[in-house]
C-alpha positions as CSV (number, residue, x, y, z in Angstrom):
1,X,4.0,12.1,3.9
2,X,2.7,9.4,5.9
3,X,4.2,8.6,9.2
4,X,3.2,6.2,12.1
5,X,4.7,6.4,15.6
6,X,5.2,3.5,17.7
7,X,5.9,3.6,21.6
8,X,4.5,1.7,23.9
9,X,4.5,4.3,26.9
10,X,2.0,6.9,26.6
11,X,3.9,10.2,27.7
12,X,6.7,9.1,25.8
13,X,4.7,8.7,22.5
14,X,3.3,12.2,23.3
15,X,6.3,13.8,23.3
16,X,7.5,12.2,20.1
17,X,3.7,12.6,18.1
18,X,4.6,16.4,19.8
19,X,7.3,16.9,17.8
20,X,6.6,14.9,14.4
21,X,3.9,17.5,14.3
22,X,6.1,20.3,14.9
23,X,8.7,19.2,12.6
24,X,6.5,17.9,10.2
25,X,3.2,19.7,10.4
26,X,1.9,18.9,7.0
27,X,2.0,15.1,7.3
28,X,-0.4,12.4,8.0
29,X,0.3,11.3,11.5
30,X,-1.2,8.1,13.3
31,X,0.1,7.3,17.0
32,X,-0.2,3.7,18.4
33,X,1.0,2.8,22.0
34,X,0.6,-1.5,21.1
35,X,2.6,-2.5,18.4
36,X,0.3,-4.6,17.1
37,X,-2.3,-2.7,16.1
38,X,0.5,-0.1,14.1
39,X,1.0,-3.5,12.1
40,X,-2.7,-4.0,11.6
41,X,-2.8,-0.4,11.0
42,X,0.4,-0.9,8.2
43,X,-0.7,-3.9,7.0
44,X,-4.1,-1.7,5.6
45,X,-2.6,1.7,5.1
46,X,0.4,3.3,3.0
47,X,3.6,4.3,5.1
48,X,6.5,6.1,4.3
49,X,8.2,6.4,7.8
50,X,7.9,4.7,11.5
51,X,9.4,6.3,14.0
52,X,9.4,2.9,16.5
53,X,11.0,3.2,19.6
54,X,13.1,0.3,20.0
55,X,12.3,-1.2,23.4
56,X,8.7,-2.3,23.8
57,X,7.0,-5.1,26.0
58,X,5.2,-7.4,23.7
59,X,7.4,-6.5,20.5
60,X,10.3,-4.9,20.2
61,X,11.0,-2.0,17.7
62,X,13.3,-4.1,15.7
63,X,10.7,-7.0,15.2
64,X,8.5,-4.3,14.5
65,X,10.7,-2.7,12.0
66,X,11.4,-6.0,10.2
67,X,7.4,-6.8,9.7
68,X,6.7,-3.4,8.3
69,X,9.5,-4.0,5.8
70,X,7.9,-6.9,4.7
71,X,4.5,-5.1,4.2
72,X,6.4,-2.0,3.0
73,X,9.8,-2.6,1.6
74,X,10.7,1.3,0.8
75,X,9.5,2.3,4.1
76,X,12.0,4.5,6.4
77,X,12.6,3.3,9.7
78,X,13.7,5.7,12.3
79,X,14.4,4.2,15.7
80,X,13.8,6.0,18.8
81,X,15.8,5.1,21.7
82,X,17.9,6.0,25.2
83,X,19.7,2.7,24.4
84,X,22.4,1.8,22.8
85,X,22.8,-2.8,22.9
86,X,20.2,-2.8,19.9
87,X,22.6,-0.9,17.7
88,X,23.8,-3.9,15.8
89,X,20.6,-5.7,14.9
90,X,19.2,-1.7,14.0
91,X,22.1,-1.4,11.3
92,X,20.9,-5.0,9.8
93,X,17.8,-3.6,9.2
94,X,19.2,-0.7,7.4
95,X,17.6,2.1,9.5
96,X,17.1,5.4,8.0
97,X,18.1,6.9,11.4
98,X,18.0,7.6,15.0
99,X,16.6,10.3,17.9
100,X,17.0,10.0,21.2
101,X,14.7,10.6,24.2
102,X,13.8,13.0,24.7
103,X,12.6,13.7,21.1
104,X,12.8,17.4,19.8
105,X,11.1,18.6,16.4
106,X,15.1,19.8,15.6
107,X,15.7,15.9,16.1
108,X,12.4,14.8,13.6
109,X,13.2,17.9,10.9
110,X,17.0,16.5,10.7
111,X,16.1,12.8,10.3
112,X,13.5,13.2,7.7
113,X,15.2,15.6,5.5
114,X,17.7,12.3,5.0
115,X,15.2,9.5,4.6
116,X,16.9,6.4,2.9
117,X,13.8,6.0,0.8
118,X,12.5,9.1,-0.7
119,X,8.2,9.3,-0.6
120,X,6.8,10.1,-3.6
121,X,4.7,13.5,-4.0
122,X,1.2,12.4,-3.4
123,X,-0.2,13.9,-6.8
124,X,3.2,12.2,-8.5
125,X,1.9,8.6,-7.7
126,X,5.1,6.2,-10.2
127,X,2.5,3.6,-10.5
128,X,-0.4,5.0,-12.8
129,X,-3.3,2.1,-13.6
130,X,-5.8,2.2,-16.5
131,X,-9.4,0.6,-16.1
132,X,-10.8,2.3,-18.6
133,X,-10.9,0.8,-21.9
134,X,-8.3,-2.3,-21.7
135,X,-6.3,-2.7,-18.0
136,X,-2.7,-1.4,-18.3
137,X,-0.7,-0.8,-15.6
138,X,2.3,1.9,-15.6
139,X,6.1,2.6,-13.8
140,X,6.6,6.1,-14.6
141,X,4.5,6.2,-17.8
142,X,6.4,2.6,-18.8
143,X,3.5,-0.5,-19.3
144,X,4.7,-3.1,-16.9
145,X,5.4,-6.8,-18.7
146,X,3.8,-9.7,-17.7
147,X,5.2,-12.7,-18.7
148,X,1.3,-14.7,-18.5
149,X,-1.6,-12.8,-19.3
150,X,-3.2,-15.1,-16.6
151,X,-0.9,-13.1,-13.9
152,X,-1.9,-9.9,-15.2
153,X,-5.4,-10.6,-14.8
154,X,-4.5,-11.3,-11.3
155,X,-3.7,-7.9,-10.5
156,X,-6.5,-6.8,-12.5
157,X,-8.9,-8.1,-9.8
158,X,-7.1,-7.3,-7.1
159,X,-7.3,-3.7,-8.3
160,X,-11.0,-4.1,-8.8
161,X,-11.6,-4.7,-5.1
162,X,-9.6,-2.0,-4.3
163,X,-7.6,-2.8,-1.3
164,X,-10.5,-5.8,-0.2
165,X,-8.6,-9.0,1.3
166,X,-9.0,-11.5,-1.4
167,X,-8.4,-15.3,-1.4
168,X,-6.6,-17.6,-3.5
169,X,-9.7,-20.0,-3.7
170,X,-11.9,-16.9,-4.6
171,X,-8.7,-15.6,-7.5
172,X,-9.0,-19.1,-8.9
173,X,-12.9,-19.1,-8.6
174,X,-12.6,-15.8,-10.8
175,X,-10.0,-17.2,-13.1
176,X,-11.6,-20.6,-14.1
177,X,-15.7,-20.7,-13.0
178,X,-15.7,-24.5,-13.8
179,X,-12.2,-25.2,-12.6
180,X,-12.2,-27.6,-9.7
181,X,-10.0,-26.0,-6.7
182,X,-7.6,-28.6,-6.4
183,X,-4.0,-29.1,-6.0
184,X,-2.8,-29.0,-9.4
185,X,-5.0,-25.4,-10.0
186,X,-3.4,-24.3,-6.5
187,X,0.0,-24.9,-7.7
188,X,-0.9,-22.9,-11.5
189,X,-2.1,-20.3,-9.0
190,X,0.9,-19.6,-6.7
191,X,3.3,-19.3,-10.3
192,X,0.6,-16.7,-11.4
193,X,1.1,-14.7,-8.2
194,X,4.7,-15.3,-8.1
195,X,4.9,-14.5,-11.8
196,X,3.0,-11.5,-11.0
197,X,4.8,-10.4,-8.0
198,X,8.1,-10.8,-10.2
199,X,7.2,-8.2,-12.8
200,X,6.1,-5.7,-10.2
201,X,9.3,-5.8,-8.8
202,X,11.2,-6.0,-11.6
203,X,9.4,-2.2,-12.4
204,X,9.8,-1.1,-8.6
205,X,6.6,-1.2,-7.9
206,X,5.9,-4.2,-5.7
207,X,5.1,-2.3,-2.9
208,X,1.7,-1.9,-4.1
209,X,0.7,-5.4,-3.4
210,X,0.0,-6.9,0.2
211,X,0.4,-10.2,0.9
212,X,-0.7,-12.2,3.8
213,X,-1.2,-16.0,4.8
214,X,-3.4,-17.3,1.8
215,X,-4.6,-13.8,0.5
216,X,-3.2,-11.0,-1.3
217,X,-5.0,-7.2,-1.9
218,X,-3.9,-3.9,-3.8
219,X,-2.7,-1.0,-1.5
220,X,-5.2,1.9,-3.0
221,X,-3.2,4.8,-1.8
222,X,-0.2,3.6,-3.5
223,X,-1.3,4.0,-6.8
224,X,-3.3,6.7,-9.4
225,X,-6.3,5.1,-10.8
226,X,-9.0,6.2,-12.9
227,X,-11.5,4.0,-11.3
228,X,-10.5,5.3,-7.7
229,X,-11.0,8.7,-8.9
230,X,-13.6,8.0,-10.4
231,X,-15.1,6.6,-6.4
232,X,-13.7,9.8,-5.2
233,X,-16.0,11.8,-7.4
234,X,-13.4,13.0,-9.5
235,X,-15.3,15.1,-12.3
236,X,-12.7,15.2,-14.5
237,X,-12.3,11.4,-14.4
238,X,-16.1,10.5,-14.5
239,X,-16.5,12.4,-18.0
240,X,-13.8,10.2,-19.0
241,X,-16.0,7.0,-18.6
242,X,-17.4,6.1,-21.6
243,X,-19.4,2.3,-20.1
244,X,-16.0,0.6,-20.7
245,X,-14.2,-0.9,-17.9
246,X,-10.9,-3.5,-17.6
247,X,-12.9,-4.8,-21.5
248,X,-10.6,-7.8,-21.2
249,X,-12.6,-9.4,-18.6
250,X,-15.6,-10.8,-18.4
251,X,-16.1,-10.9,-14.2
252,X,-15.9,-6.9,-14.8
253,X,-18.9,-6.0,-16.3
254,X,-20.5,-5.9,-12.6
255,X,-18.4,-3.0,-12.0
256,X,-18.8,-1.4,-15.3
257,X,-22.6,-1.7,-15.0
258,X,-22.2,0.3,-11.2
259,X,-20.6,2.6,-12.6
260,X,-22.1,3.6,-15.6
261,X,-25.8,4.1,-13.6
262,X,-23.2,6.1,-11.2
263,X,-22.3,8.5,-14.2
264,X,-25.7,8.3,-15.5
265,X,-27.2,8.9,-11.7
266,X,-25.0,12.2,-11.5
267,X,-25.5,13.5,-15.2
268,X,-29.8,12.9,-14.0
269,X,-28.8,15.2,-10.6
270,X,-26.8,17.8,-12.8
271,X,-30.0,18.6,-15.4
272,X,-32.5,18.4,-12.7
């Protein structure tokens, strides 16, 4: 499970990272005392709960909450607090739950055993992606539908960067070399995303994309794919490599090439 906790006062966010870790031994815990840099921090990593106290200096924990949802809409905010006049703009926000200062691991056991939003088992990733061969992406073993094979290909790079910030002039550079970057291409672009954003949600798995300004990136950790185990070294997957990679594609064969001398690099180290 992957946790953050927010507070901007030092011993308080000591005692509360005290008793996450007591309550929770076995997650992934990471502590921030500015706001702003648990939203950097969110904006690159998966979360599954924020335990935010609510009443910070440059951000409050409810303005806090509210951007992480839009980063991570399944995530499972837990506000911590010795106040009570932020109730009613906390139950907007559909909080999992509440502890009070001074936080106890009792407190943290008791609020994550009733998360709103259940996190899925980190070796029972929903969303399963295929590079290998054609690119198919999965909800629970169900192929996702894309409406425009244009929108699928979208995905397709931004899985190929693998969680790199990528632009919309550098999508449409990828999706038409000779196309001219104007309006009418920027327009076709935004209904490819937003047709590509659509059938994500429509499978429950839109969480996996980030989206900022005028870029948009893959969130790695939020998805099982052969290609990223494959990175990870995963023996298994690299002996299921066979020099074919997202075929549909041309831009691909880059990263077929790399990885192909990577499997042939490895089978050279294993003889020798």
């Amino acid at each position: 499970m992957y946790i953050i906790a927010v507070d901007d006062e030092r011993p308080s966010l000591n005692v509360l990272t005290g008793a996450i870790r007591e309550g929770m031994p076995d997650c992934s815990l990471s502590a921030f005392s500015n706001p702003l840099e648990a939203l950097y921090h969110a904006q690159n990593s998966k979360v599954d709960v924020a335990f935010l106290d609510i009443r910070m200096g440059d951000m409050d924990g409810v303005s806090l909450a509210e951007e992480l949802k839009n980063l991570h809409p399944k995530i499972n905010i837990i506000f911590v607090t010795g106040y009570t006049d932020y109730t009613l703009d906390a139950l907007n926000l559909r909080a999992s739950g509440y502890v009070c200062k001074p936080v106890s691991a009792e407190a943290v056991k008791k609020e994550l055993k009733e998360l709103r939003h259940i996190p899925e088992s980190e070796n029972n990733k929903p969303v399963r992606i295929q590079t290998f061969g054609n690119f198919e992406i999965f909800m629970h073993d169900t192929p996702v539908v894309f409406h425009r094979n244009k929108a699928k290909e979208v995905l397709a790079y931004l899985v190929d960067r693998r969680g790199a910030t990528v632009t919309k002039k550098e999508l449409a550079t990828v999706l038409w070399e000779e196309r001219e970057y104007n309006r009418n291409t920027q327009i076709y672009l935004q209904i490819l995303i937003s047709e590509m954003i659509r059938a994500l949600n429509e499978a429950g798995a839109g969480d996996i994309i980030r989206r900022q300004h005028n870029s948009l990136s893959v969130i790695p950790d939020s998805v099982e794919c052969d290609y990223y185990n494959f990175i990870k070294g995963d023996p298994h997957t690299i002996e299921s490599f066979h020099d074919e990679y997202m075929v549909n594609y041309s831009w691909a064969e880059m990263t077929a090439g790399t990885l192909s001398r990577q499997k042939d690099g490895r089978s050279t180290q294993e003889k020798q």
